[in-house]
C-alpha positions as CSV (number, residue, x, y, z in Angstrom):
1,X,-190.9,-0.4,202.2
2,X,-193.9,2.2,202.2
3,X,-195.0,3.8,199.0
4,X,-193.0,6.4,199.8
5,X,-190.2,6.8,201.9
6,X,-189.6,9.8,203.0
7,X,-186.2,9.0,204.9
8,X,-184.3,6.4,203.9
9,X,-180.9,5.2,204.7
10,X,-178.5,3.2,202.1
11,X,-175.7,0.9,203.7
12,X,-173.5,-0.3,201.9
13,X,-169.8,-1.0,201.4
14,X,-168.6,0.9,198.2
15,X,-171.0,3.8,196.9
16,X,-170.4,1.5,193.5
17,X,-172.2,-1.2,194.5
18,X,-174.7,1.0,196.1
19,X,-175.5,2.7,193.1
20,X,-175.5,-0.4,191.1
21,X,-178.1,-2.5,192.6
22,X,-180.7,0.8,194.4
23,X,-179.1,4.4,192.9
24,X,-182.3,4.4,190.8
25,X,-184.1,3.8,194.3
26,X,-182.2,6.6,195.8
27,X,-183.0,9.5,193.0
28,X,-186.7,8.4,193.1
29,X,-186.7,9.1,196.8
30,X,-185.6,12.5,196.1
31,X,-187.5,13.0,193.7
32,X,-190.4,12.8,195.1
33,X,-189.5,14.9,198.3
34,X,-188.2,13.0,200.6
35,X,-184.4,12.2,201.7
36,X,-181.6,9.2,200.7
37,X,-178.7,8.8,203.1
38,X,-176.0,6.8,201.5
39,X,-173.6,5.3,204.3
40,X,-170.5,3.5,203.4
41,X,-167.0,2.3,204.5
42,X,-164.8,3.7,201.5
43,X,-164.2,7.5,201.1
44,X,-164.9,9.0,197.7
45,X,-162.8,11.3,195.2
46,X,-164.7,15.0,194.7
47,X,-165.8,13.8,191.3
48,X,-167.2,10.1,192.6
49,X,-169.3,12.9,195.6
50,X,-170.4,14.7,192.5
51,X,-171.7,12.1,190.4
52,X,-173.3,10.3,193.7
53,X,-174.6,13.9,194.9
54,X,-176.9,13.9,191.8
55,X,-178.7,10.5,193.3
56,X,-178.4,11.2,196.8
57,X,-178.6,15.0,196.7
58,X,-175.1,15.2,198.6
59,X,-176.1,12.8,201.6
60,X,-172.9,10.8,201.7
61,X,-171.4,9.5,205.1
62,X,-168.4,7.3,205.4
63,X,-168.5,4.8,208.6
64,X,-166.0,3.5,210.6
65,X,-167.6,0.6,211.7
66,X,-171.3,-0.6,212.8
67,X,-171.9,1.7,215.5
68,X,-171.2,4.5,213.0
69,X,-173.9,3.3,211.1
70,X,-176.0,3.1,214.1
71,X,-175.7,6.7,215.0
72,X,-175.7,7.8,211.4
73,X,-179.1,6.5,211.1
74,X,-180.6,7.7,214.1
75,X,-179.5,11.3,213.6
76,X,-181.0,10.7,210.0
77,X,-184.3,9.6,211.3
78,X,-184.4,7.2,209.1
79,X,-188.0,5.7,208.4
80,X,-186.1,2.5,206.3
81,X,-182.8,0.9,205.8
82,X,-181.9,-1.0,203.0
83,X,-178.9,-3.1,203.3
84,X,-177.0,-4.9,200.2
85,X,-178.2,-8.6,198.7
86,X,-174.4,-9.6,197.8
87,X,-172.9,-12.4,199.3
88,X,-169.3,-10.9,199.8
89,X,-168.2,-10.8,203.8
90,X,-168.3,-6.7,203.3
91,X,-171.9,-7.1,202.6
92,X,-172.3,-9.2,204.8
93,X,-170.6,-6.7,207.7
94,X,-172.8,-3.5,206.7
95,X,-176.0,-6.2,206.3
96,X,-175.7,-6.8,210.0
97,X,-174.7,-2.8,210.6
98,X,-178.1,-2.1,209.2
99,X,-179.5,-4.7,211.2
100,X,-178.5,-3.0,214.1
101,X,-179.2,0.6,213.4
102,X,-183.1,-0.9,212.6
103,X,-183.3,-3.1,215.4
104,X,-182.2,0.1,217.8
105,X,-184.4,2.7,215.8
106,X,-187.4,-0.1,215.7
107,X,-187.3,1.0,211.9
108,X,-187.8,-1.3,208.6
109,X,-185.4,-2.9,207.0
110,X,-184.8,-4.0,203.7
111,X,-182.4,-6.3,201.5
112,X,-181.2,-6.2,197.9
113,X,-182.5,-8.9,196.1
114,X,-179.8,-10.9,194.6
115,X,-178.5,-8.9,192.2
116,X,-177.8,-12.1,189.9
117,X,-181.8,-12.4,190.2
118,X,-182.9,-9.1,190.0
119,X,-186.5,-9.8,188.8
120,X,-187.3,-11.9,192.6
121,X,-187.9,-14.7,190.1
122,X,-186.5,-17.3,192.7
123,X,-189.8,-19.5,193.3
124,X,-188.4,-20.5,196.7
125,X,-188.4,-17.2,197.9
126,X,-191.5,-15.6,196.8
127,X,-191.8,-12.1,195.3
128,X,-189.9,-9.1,196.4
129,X,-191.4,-6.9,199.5
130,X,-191.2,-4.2,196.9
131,X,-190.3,-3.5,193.4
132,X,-189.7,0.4,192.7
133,X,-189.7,1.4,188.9
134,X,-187.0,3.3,188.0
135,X,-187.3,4.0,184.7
136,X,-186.9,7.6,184.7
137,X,-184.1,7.4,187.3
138,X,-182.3,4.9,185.1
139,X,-180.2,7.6,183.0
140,X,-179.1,9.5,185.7
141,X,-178.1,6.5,187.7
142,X,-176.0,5.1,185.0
143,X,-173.8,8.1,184.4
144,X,-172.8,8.3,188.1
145,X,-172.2,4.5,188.0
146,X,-169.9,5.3,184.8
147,X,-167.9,7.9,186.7
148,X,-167.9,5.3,190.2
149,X,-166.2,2.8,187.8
150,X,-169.0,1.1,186.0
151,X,-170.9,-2.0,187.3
152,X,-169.2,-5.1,188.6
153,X,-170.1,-8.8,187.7
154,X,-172.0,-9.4,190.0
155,X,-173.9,-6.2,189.6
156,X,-174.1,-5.9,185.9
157,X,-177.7,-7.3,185.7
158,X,-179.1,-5.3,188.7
159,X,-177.4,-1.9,186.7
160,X,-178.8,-1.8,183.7
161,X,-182.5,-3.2,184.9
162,X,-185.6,-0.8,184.8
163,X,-186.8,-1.5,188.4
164,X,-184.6,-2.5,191.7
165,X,-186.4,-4.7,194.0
166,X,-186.2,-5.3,197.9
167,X,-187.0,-8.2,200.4
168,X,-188.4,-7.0,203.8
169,X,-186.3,-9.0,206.6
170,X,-188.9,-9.7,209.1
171,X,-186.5,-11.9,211.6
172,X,-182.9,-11.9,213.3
173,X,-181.6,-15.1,213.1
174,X,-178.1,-14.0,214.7
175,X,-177.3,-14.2,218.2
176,X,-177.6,-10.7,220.4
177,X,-176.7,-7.7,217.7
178,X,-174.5,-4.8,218.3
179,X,-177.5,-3.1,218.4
180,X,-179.7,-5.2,221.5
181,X,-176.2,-4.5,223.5
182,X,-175.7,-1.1,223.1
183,X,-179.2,-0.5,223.5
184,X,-179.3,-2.2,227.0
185,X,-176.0,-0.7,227.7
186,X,-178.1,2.5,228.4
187,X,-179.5,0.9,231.9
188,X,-176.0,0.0,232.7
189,X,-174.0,3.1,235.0
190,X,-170.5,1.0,234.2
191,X,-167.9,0.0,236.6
192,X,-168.5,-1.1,240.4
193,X,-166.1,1.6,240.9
194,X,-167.8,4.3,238.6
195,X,-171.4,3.4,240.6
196,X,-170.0,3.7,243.9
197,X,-168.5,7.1,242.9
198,X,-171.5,8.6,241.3
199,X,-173.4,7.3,244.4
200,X,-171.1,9.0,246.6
201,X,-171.5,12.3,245.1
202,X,-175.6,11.7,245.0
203,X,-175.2,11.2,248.5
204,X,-173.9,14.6,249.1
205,X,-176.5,16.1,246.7
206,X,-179.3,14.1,248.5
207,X,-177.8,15.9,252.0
208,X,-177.3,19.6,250.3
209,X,-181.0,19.2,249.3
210,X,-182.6,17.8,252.4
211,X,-180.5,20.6,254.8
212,X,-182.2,23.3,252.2
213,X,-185.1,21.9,252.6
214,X,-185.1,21.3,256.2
215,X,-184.5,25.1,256.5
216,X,-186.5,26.1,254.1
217,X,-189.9,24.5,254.8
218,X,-190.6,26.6,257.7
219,X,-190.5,30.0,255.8
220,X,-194.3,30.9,254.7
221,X,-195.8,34.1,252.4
222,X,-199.1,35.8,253.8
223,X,-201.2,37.0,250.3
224,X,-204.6,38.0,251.3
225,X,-204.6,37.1,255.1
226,X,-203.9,33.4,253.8
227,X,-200.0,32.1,255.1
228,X,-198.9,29.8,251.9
229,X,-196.3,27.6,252.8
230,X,-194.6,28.4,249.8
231,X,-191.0,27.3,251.5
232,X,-192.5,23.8,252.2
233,X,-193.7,23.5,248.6
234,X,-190.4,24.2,246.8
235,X,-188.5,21.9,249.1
236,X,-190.9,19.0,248.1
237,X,-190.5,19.9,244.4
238,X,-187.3,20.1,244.6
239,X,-186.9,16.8,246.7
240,X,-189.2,15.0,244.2
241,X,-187.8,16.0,241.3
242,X,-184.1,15.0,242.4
243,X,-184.9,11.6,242.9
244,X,-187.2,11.1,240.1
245,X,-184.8,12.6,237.7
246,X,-181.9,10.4,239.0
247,X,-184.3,7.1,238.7
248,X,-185.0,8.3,234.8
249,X,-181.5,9.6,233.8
250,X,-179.7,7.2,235.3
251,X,-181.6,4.2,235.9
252,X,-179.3,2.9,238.6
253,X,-181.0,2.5,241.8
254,X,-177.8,2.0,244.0
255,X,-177.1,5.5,243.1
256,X,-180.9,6.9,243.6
257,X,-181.0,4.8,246.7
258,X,-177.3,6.6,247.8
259,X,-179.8,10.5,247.4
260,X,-182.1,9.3,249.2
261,X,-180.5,8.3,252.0
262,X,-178.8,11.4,252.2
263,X,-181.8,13.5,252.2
264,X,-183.5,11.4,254.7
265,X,-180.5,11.4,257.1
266,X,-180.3,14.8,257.3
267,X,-183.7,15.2,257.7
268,X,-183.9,12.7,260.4
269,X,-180.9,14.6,261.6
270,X,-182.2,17.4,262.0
271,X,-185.3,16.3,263.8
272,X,-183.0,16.3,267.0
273,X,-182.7,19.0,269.2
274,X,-178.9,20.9,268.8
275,X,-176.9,21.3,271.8
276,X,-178.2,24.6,272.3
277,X,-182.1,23.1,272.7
278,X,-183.2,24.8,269.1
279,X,-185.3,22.6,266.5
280,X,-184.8,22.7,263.1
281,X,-188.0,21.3,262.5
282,X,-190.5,21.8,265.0
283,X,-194.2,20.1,265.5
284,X,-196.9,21.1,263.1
285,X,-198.2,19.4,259.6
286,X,-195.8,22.0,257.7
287,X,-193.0,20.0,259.3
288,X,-194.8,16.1,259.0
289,X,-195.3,16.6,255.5
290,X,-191.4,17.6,255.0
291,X,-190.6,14.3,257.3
292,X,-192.7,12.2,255.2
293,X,-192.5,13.4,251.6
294,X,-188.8,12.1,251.2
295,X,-189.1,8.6,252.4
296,X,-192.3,8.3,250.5
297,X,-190.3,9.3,247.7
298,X,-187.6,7.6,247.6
299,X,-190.0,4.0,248.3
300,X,-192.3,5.1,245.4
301,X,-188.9,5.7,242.8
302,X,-187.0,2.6,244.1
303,X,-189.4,0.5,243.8
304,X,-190.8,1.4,240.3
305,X,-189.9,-1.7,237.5
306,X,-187.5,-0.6,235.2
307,X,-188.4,-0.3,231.6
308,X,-186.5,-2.5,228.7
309,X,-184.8,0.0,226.3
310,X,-186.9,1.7,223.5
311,X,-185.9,-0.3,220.6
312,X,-186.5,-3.9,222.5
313,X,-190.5,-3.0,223.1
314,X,-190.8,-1.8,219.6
315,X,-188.9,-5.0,218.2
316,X,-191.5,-7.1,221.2
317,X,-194.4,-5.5,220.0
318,X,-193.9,-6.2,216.0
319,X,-192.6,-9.7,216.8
């Protein structure tokens, strides 16, 4: 944890236990400017909000399950997440929810020390990432703990210290997270039958824009004596940006392959003479460019690598 975190998120199964073992943590945050997010799986009376809105400054969310806490954090912008120390299997569940939500957000994140040890004084594992002092935060954090039910066992030491202290989880050990999944699920377009769908109707979009375009490119503006081919320059940006939209938005290259051969087919199409002799697109470098620009296009977005997800580089790059 920095000095100062400006945005940081608390998960956690009970706001009790939260409180216990980092409500100190969460005032000081405040405190000092900046923003504490508490996110847990049990709701809270009006009087338990209360007494947690003086820590938190009102902050509370309630989560569902893990991908709750994944979009929780992300819409908080959260800078760190602290997850609980506690060996209980609800711990354990938000532990690997904050996992997630850091892993996806390529953000910190930070455990409880055991609460039975709240000092770090376990030789084996070496000092805490980060001890924060919480002596003037003590007070208040007591009073809402009192009115959340007072401290449990296996919180009673962690409660009543002067300073709560945090381990920075530098690895995964786990198999793939929630988090990895969902983040790669954003390169995936779904079912065969949704792709073949969507690349129908980008089909007929590719065809709308190339017979617009076909018609289009010929028309020119005269300012100053100079012709600008002004027809043959929106019908390129328009062309370009279509397909280079569709390669970025949806990342599925059956589909920006489906545009792109409707844009081309009607402009090879339309290359041919009708039946009554006339030429949609006649000879002249107005007309070659037009022919060109599409298939160029569409070879230049196709073959262009696709990216890994956001929060995979990040999580490469601090590996």
């Amino acid at each position: 944890m920095a000095n100062r975190a400006d945005r940081a998120v608390f998960v956690f199964p009970d706001a009790r236990s939260a409180v216990a073992v980092a409500g100190g943590t969460m005032a000081r945050v405040v405190e000092e400017g900046g923003t504490s997010t508490l996110i847990t799986a049990l709701p809270l009376s009006a009087g338990e909000l209360d007494a947690l809105a003086r820590l938190t400054g009102g902050d509370h969310v309630v989560a569902a399950g893990p991908s709750d806490v994944v979009d929780v954090a992300e819409s908080r912008a959260a800078t760190v997440l602290i997850a609980p120390g506690i060996a209980t299997p609800a711990a354990s569940a938000v532990a690997r929810a904050a996992g997630d939500a850091a892993l996806l957000l390529g953000v910190p994140l930070y455990r409880v020390t055991d609460a039975a040890d709240p000092d770090g004084s376990d030789p084996d594992a070496g000092p805490p990432a980060r001890r924060i002092d919480i002596g003037l935060q003590r007070d208040a954090k007591l009073d809402a703990l009192a009115v959340l039910g007072g401290a449990t066992a296996a919180t009673t030491a962690a409660a009543g210290a002067t300073t709560e202290s945090f381990d920075r989880v530098e690895e995964r050990t786990s198999g793939p997270s929630a988090a990895t999944r969902r983040a790669a699920s954003v390169t995936e377009t779904g079912t065969l039958g949704n792709r073949l769908g969507t690349a129908a109707l980008a089909f007929v979009i590719g065809a709308v824009y190339g017979a617009i375009g076909t018609v289009a490119h010929t028309i020119s503006v005269s300012i100053a004596g100079i012709d600008i081919p002004i027809g043959l320059i929106l019908s390129v940006i328009a062309v370009v940006s279509l397909l280079v939209g569709l390669r970025l938005v949806i990342h599925d290259k059956l589909v920006v392959g489906a545009c792109a051969v409707g844009v081309i087919g009607i402009v090879a199409l339309f290359t041919l003479p009708s039946a009554g002799g006339s030429v949609l697109i006649p000879q002249g470098i107005a007309s070659v460019i037009w022919t060109v620009t599409p298939a160029f296009t569409a070879a230049l977005v196709l073959a262009w690598p696709s990216l890994p997800p956001r929060a995979e580089r990040q999580h490469r790059a601090t590996a």
